[in-house]
C-alpha positions in Angstrom: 17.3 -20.4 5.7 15.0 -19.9 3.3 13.7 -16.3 4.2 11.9 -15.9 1.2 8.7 -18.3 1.5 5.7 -16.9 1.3 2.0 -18.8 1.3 -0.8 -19.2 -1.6 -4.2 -19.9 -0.2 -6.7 -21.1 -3.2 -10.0 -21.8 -1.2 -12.2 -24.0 -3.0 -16.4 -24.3 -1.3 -19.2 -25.9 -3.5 -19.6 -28.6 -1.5 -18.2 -29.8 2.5 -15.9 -30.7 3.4 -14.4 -27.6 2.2 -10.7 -28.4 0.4 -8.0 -26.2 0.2 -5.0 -26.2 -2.0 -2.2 -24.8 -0.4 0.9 -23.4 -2.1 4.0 -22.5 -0.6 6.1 -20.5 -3.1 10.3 -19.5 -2.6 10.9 -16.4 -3.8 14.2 -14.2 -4.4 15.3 -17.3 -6.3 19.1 -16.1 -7.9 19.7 -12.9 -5.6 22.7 -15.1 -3.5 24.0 -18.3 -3.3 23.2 -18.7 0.6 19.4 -17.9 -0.2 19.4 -20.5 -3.2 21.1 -22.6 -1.0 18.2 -22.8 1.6 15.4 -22.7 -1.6 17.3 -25.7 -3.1 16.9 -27.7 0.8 13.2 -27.0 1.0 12.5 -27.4 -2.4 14.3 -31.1 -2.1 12.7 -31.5 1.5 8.9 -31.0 -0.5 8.4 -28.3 1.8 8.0 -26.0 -0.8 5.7 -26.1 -4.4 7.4 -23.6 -6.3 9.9 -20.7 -6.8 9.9 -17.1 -8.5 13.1 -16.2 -9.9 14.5 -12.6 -9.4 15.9 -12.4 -12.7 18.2 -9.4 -12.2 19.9 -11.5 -9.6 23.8 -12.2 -9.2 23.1 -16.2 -8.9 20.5 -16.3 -11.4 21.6 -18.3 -14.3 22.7 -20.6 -11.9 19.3 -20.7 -10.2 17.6 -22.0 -13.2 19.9 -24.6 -14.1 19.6 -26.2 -11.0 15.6 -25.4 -11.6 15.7 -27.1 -14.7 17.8 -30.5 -13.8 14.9 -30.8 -10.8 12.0 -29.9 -12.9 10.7 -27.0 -10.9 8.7 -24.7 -13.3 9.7 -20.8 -12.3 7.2 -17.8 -11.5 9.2 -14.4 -11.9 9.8 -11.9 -9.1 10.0 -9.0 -10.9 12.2 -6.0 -9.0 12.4 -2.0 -9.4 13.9 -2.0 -5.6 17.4 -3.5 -5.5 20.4 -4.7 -7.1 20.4 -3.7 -11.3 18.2 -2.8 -13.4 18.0 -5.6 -16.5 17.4 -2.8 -19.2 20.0 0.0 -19.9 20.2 2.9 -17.4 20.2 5.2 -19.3 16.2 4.1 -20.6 15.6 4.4 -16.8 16.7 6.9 -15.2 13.8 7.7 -13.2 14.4 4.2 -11.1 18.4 4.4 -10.8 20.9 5.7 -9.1 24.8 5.2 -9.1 26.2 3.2 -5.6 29.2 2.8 -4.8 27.8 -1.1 -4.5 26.5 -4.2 -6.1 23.0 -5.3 -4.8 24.6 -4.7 -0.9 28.1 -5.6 -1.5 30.5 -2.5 -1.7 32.5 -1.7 -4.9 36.5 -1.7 -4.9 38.2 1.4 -5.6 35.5 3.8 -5.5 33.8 2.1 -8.0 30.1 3.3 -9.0 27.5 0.8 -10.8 23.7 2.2 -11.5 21.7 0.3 -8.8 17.7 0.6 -8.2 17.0 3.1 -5.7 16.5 1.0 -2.9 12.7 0.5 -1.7 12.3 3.5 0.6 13.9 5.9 -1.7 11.5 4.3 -4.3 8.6 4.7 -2.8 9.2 8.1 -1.3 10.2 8.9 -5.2 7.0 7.2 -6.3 4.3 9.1 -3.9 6.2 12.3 -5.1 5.1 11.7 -8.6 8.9 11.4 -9.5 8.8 8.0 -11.4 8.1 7.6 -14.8 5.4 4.8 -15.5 7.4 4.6 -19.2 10.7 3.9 -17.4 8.5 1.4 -15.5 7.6 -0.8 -18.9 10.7 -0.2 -19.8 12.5 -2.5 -17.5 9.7 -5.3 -16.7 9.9 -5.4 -20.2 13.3 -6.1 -20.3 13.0 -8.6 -16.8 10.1 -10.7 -18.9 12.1 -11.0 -21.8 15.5 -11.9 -20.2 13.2 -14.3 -17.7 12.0 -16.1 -21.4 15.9 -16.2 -22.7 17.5 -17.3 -19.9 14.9 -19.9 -18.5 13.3 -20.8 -21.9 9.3 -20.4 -21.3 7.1 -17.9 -20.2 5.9 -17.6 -16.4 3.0 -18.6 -15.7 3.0 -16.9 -12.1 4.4 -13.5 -10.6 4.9 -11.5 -7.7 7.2 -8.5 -7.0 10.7 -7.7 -4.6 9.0 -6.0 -1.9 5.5 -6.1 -3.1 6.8 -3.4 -5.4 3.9 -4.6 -8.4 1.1 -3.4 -5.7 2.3 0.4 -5.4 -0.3 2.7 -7.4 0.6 3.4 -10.8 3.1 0.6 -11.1 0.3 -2.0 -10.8 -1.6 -0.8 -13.6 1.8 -1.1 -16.0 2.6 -4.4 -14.5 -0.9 -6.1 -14.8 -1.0 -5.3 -18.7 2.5 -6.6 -19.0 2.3 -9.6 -17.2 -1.0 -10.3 -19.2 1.0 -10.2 -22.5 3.1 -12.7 -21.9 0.3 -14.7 -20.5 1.1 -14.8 -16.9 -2.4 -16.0 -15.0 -1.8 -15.8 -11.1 -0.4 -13.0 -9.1 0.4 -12.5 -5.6 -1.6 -10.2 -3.3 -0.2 -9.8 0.2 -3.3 -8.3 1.6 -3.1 -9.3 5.5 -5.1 -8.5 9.1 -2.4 -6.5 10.5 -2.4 -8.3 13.9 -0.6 -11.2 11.8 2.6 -9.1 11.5 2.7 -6.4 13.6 3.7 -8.0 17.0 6.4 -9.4 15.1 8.9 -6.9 13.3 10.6 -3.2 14.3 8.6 -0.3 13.7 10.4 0.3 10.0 9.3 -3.3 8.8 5.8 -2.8 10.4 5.4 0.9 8.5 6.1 -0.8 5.0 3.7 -4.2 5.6 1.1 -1.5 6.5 1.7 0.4 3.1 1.6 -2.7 1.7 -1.8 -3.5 2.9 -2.9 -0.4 2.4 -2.7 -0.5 -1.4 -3.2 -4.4 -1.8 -6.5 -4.5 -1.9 -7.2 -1.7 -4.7 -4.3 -3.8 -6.9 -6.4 -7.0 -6.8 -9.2 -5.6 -9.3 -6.2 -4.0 -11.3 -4.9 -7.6 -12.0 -8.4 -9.3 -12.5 -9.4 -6.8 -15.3 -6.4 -8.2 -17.0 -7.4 -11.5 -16.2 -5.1 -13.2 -13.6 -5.7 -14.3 -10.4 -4.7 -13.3 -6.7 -5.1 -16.6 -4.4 -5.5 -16.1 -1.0 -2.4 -14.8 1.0 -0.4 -15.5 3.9 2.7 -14.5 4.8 4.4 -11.2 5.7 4.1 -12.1 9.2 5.9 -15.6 8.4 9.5 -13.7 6.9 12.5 -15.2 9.1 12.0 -14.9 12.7 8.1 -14.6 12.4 8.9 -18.5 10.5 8.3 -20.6 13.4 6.3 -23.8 14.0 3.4 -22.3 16.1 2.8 -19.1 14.1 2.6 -21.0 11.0 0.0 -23.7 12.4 -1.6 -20.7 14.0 -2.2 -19.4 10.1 -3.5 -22.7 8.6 -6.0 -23.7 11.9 -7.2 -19.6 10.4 -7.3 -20.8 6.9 -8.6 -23.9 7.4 -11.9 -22.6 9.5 -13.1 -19.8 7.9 -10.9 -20.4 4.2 -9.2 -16.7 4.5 -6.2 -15.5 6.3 
């Protein structure tokens, strides 16, 4: 199962009929083996255009040698919510937190690794002014340049574990980052919340309306640094909201009036 699909709407209308590209992009590409394992079936299936590779990932090297012998070009899914950070955590500390896991796998012996605060603890850490923007750079510094090493070019699309590169102050840092190293489209999950709310528990449906929330006021954050934010669907199509109707249900939307 390949929970991490998400949709890319570009809507094109100087003339009728009206055409629409539509993109459908794989994220959390390298967290696990199983995910990979349902990206790479997809991917071979053409039900899917592209990937973003979470770069801090247990399975990630892996990810982009299979990426490579199939000649799928990578986006980055950068990540400050989970797993660990690519920099050193000591540069971070602000964003980490020693578990007694790795990513959601517990540790033998009493083990402790630092691990990203998880995205609650995050954001509640965030709103309270308790992250450091510089600690930010810091480690999508460090996910860019390991992305470039490890899969040999520079992404030419992004989007963020959790939406994390939406949240207030993190955007701005993000944007200018991604600029440098010539990244041109970004994903903006901006969505009507009847699309997700019948859908997920109440904890799921508190974050998606955060998430919309701040979406729109990242969008002109991005474009000042020049990349673009197609059209978005999908936080109301993550693993059981996947099905055949709800996703015809979306396109008969984009198709008629080109939004979601």
């Amino acid at each position: 199962e390949a929970r991490g699909c998400i949709l890319f709407y570009f809507a094109r209308m100087p003339r009728k009929p009206r055409k629409i590209k539509l993109i459908v992009n794989a994220d959390d590409l390298g967290i696990c083996a199983e995910r990979d394992a349902g990206i790479m079936y997809v991917f071979g299936r053409s039900v899917i255009t592209g990937s973003s590779l979470l770069i801090n990932g247990d399975h990630a090297e892996a990810a982009v040698t299979w990426a490579a012998d199939v000649g799928l070009r990578l986006g980055i899914h950068l990540n400050l919510t989970e797993g660990p950070p690519v920099s050193d955590p000591a540069l971070v500390p602000s964003l980490v937190a020693l578990k007694n896991s790795n990513w959601h796998n517990p540790l033998p012996n009493g083990e402790k690794r630092h691990q990203f605060l998880g995205r609650p603890t995050l954001l509640e850490s965030l709103f309270n002014g308790n992250v450091s923007m510089e600690h930010v750079a810091t480690e999508i510094n460090a996910q860019f340049r390991k992305f470039i090493s490890v899969v040999g070019y520079s992404p030419m699309h992004m989007d963020g574990h959790n939406h994390v590169h939406i949240f207030p102050g993190i955007a701005a840092v993000v944007a200018r980052i991604a600029a440098s190293y010539g990244v041109r489209n970004v994903r903006i999950p901006n969505e009507p919340r009847s699309c997700y709310v019948v859908i997920y528990p109440p904890a799921r449906i508190h974050f998606y309306d955060q998430v919309c929330t701040h979406a729109p006021a990242a969008r002109p954050v991005y474009s000042d640094e020049g990349l673009t934010a197609p059209r978005f669907i999908g936080l109301g199509l993550v693993g059981a909201g996947l099905s055949p109707d709800r996703l015809r249900m979306c396109l008969r939307r984009v198709a008629l009036t080109g939004r979601a």
